[in-house]
TORKERO-501426 format. One record per residue (C-alpha): residue in one letter; x, y, z. Coordinates in steps of 0.25 Angstrom, whole numbers, padded with zeros to 4 digits, always signed. Example, Ala and Ser with C-alpha at 12.3 -4.5 7.8 and 13.67 -1.06 7.14 Angstrom:
<recs>
A+0049-0018+0031
S+0055-0004+0029
</recs>
This chain:
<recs>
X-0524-0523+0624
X-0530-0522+0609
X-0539-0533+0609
X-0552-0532+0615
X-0551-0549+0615
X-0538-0550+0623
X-0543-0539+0631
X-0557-0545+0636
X-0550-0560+0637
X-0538-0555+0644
X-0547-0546+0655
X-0556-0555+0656
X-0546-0567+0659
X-0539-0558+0667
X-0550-0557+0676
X-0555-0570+0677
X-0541-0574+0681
X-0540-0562+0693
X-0555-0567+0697
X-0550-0582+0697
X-0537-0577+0704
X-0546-0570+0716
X-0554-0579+0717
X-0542-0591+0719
X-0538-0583+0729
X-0549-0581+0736
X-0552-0595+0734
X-0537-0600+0740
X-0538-0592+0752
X-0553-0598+0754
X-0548-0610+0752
X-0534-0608+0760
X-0544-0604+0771
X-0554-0615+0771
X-0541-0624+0772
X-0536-0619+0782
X-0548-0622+0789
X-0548-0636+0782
X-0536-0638+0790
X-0537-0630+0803
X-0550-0641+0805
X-0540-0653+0801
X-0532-0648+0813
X-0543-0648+0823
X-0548-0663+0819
X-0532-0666+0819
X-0530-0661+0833
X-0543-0668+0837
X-0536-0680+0833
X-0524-0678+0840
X-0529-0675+0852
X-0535-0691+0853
X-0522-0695+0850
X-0517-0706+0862
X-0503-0700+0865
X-0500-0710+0876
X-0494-0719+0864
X-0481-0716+0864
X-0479-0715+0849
X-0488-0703+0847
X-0475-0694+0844
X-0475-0704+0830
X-0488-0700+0825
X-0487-0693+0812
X-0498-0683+0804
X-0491-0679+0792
X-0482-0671+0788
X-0492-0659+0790
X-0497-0663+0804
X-0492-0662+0816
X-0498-0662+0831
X-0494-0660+0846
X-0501-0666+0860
X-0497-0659+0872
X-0502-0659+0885
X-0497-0652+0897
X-0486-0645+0889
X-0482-0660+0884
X-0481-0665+0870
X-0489-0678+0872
X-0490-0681+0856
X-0484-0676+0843
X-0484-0679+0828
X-0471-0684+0823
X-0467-0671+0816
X-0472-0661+0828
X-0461-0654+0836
X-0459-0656+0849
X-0464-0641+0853
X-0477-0636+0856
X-0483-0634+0842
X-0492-0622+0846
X-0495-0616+0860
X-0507-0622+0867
X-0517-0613+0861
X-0529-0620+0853
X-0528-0614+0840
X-0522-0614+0827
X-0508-0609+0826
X-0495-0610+0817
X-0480-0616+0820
X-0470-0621+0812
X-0461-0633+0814
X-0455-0644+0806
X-0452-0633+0796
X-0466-0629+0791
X-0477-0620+0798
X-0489-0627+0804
X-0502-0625+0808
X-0505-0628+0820
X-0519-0631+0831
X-0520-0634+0845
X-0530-0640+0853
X-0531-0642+0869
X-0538-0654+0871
X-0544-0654+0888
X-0547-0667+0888
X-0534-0671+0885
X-0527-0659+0890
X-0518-0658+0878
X-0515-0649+0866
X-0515-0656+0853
X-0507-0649+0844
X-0510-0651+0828
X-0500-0646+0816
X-0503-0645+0803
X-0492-0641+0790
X-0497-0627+0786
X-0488-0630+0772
X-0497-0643+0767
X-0508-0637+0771
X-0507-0624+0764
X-0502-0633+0752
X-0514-0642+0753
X-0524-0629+0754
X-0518-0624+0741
X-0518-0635+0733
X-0532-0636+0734
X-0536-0622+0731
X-0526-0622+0720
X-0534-0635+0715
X-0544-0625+0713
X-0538-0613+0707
X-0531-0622+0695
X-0542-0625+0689
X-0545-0611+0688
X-0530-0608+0682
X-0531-0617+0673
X-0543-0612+0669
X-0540-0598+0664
X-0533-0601+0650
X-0547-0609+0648
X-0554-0596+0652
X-0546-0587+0644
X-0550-0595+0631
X-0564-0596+0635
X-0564-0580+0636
X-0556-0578+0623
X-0566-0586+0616
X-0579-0578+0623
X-0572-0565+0621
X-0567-0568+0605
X-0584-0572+0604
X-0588-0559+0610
X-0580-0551+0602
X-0583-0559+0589
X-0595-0547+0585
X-0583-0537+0587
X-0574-0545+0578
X-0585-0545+0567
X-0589-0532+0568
X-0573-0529+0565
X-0573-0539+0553
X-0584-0532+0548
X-0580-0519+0549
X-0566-0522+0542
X-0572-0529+0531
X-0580-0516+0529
X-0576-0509+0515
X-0572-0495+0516
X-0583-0489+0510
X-0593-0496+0516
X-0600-0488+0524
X-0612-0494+0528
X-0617-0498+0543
X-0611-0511+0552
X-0622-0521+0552
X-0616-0530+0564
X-0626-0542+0565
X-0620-0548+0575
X-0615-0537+0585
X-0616-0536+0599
X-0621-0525+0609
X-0608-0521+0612
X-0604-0520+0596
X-0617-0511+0594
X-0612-0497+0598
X-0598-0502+0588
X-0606-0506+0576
X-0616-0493+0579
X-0606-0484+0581
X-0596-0489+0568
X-0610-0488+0559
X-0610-0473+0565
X-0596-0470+0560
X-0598-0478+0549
X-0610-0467+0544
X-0603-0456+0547
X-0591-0461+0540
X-0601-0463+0529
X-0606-0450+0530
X-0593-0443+0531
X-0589-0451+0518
X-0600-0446+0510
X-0596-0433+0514
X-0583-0434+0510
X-0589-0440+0495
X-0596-0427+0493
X-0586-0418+0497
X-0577-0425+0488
X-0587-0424+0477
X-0591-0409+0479
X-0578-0406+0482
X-0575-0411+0469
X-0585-0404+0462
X-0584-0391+0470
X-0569-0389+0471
X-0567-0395+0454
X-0577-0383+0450
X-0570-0372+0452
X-0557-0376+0449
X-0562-0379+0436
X-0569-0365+0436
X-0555-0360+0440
X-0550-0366+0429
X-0558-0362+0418
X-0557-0348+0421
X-0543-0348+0423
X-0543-0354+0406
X-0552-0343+0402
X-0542-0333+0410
X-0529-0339+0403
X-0536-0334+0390
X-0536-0320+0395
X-0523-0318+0405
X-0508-0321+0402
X-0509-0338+0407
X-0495-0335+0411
X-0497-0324+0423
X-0493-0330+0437
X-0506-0324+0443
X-0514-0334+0433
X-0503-0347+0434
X-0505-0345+0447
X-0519-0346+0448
X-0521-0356+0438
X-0509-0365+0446
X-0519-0363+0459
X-0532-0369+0451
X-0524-0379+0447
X-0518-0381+0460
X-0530-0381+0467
X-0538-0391+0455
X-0526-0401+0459
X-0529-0399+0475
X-0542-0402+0473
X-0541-0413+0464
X-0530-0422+0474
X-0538-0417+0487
X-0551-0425+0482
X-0543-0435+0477
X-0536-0438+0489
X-0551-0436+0497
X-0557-0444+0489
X-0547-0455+0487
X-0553-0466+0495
X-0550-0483+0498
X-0564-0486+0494
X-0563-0478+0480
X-0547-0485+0476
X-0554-0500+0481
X-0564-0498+0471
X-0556-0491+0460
X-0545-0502+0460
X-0541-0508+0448
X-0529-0513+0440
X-0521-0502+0434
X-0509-0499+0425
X-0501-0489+0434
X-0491-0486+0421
X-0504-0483+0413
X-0509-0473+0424
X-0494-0466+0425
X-0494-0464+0410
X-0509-0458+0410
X-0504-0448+0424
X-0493-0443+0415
X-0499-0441+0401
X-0510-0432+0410
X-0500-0426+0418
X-0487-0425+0407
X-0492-0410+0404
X-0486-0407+0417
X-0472-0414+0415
X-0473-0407+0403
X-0474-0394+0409
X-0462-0396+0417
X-0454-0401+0406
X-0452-0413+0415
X-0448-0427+0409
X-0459-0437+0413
X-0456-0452+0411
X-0464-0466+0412
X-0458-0478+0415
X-0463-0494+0416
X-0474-0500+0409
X-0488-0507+0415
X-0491-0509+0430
X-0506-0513+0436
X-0508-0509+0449
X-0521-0511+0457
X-0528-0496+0460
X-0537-0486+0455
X-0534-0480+0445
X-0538-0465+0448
X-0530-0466+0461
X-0517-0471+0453
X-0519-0458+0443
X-0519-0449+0456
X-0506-0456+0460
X-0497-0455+0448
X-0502-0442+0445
X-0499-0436+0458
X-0486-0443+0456
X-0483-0436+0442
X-0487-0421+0448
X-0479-0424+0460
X-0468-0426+0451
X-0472-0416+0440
X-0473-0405+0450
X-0460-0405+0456
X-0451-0410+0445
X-0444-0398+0440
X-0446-0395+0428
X-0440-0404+0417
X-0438-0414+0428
X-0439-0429+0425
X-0451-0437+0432
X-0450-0453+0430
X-0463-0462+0432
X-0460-0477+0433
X-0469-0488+0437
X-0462-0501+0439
X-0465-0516+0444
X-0458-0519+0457
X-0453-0530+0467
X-0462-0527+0480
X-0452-0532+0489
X-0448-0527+0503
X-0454-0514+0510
X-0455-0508+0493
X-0468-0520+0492
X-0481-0514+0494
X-0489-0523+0505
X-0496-0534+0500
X-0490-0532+0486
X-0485-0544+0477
X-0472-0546+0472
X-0472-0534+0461
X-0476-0520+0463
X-0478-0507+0456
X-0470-0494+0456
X-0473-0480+0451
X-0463-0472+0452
X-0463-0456+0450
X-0450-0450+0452
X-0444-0437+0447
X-0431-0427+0449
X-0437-0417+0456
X-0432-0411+0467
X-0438-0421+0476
X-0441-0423+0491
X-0435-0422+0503
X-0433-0433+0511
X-0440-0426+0523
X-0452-0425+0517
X-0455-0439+0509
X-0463-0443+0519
X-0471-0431+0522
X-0473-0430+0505
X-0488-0439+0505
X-0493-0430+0515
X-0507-0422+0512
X-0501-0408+0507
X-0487-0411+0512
X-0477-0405+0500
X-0463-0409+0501
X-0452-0398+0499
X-0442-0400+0487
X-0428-0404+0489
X-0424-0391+0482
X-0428-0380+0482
X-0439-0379+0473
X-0452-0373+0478
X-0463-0383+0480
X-0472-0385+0469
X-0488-0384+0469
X-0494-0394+0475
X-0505-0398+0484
X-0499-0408+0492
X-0507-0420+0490
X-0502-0426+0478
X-0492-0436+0486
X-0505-0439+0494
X-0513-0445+0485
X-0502-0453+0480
X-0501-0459+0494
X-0515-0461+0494
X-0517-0467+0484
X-0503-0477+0485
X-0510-0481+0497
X-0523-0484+0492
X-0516-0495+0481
X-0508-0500+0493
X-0495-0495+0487
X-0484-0485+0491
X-0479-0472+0489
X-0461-0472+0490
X-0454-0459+0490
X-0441-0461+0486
X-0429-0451+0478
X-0429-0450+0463
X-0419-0460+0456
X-0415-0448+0448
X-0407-0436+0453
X-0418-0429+0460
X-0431-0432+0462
X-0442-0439+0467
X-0448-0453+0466
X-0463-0457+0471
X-0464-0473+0471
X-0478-0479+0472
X-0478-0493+0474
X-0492-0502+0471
X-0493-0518+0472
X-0493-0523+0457
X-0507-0533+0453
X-0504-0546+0443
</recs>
């Protein structure tokens, strides 16, 4: 059971309910006992009475008790007397005492007394049936109340319960209401002893959470500083040793394409570390998506160029609400995927169109209209096998061909899901509309 509520009220009605139960029972068998006495005493005073009958009346066979009672005179191994529904035969030897017999159809208790004075045996009967019926009706007279009782008490102890767990309740709200990047101590006014040690220990994680954060800040800024320097280091020198070597030599493209590589590691692994929900909440903004693809391509055409790749752009104005670094990052990564492995004079088409969000293609909580971008090429595409593994941290998809795999960190996809996910939007892998090919489809909710 997941609730700490239903847990407590369903326990503690459970044993209230086997504590009223044993305690029933006790208090029938008491009961059942006590009248059982109750009656074995009403047989006594009943056999007293017998015994002054006058049976010298003729008529004394007529005499009726009830239903339940029944009696016997005898003396001298005569039946002198009898109630009109006693047998003829000895009810119970002549022994004093309490016994049991059965006749008319039913079980009976029986008591018989020997009075000297008389010398005669009074016989007395009583129905063991109605008397059991009578003894039960009483105890269950008393138990009733008790049964009835029991919804009354369940709501009693799911209003106690809901009350004492009311500090839990808010310490919960509180906590959830909480921003991300607010990092400062519970201050729980109204807590109990027992929410203490929660509230103290959730302050201690909340510090160390703090100070683990902090770390991560300035590892991420001398990182930055420390890893960015001798790259750029890297980079001067191999200008000033372009001016005296042939630029041309596979031992210097080789080592310039692994400063460049490295630079380009470097720059999507702080990225991608640093990229956090608290930094895209307070950087969203309105932004034109078509604006930001044309910036990405006039930055990175140089590369298209290179490859003698045909690059187009297609749609016109579309405001989405995001950051706008974030979204750079995204269709940037999006172009170099697509540049990179494109052959060379491939064709790469970048679309962004207004859509119907309708059916499992609507992102959740989105209005009528959405917003794709769309990055699709002729390459040789992907597999089918490995679309799902292709937004994985360093995870590089083989081609369908046999092309070699091109240069690559691996990451790229990465931040593209990283960041979809941070605009609430979605990443579709889907086959290229033309021959060959590849399509990347980012879905984001359109703002009026």
């Amino acid at each position: 059971m997941r609730s700490i509520r239903l847990f407590l009220i369903s326990s503690i009605l459970a044993t209230l309910v086997l504590f009223n139960f044993l305690a029933a029972l006790q208090g029938y068998q008491s009961s059942m006992e006590e009248a059982e006495t109750l009656f074995d005493n009403q047989m006594l005073d009943l056999a007293r009475l017998v015994s002054n009958l006058d049976v010298s009346n003729s008529n004394t066979t007529e005499i009726r008790l009830g239903n339940d009672l029944a009696f016997q005179i005898w003396e001298d191994g005569s039946l002198l007397a009898a109630s009109s529904n006693a047998p003829d035969e000895l009810l119970q030897n002549f022994t004093p005492g309490f016994e049991f017999t059965n006749f008319n159809g039913y079980r009976w208790r029986t008591f018989s007394r020997f009075e000297p004075s008389l010398n005669r045996w009074v016989i007395v009967a009583e129905r063991t049936d109605l008397r059991f019926v009578l003894a039960e009706n009483v105890v269950l007279q008393s138990i009733f109340p008790l049964l009835l009782g029991i919804p009354l008490v369940g709501l009693l102890i799911w209003v106690i319960v809901s009350h004492g767990l009311k500090p839990l309740q808010q310490l919960s709200t509180e906590l959830k209401n909480k921003r991300a990047n607010d990092l400062s101590p519970i201050h729980h006014t109204d807590s109990r002893v027992e929410l203490d040690q929660v509230i103290e220990s959730t302050n201690g994680f909340i510090q160390r959470l703090g100070r683990v954060m902090e770390r991560e800040k300035r590892f991420s800024a001398d990182a930055a500083h420390e890893l960015r320097t001798p790259i750029s280091a890297l980079k001067i020198q191999l200008h000033n040793l372009s001016e005296e070597i042939d630029t041309n030599h596979d031992s210097f493209l080789a080592l310039q394409y692994g400063v460049e590589r490295m630079q380009h590691l470097i720059e999507q692994l702080l990225w991608l570390y640093r990229a956090t929900p608290e930094q895209f909440v307070a950087n969203c903004k309105a932004v034109d998506l078509f604006k930001i693809t044309q910036d990405q391509l006039a930055i990175l055409y140089p590369g298209f160029e290179k490859k003698a790749q045909q690059i187009e752009l297609q749609g016109d104005s579309a405001f989405v609400e995001g950051d706008q670094f974030a979204l750079e990052k995204l269709i940037s990564n999006l172009l170099r995927n697509a540049n990179k492995y494109t052959q060379e004079g491939g064709k790469i088409v970048v679309r962004i169109e207004e859509l119907e969000a309708a059916g499992e293609d609507a992102v959740k909580g989105s209005a009528e209209k959405e917003i794709c971008l769309t990055v699709e090429d002729n390459g040789p595409g992907i597999a089918e096998s490995d679309r799902v593994r292709v937004f994985d941290r360093f995870y590089r998809a083989d081609s369908q061909d046999d092309t070699p795999l091109s240069p690559g960190c691996g990451l790229g996809l990465t931040i593209v899901s990283h960041i979809a996910e941070l605009h609430h939007a979605r990443v579709v892998l889907e086959e290229s509309s033309m021959e060959s090919g590849c399509a990347f489809k980012v879905y984001f909710k359109k703002i009026s």
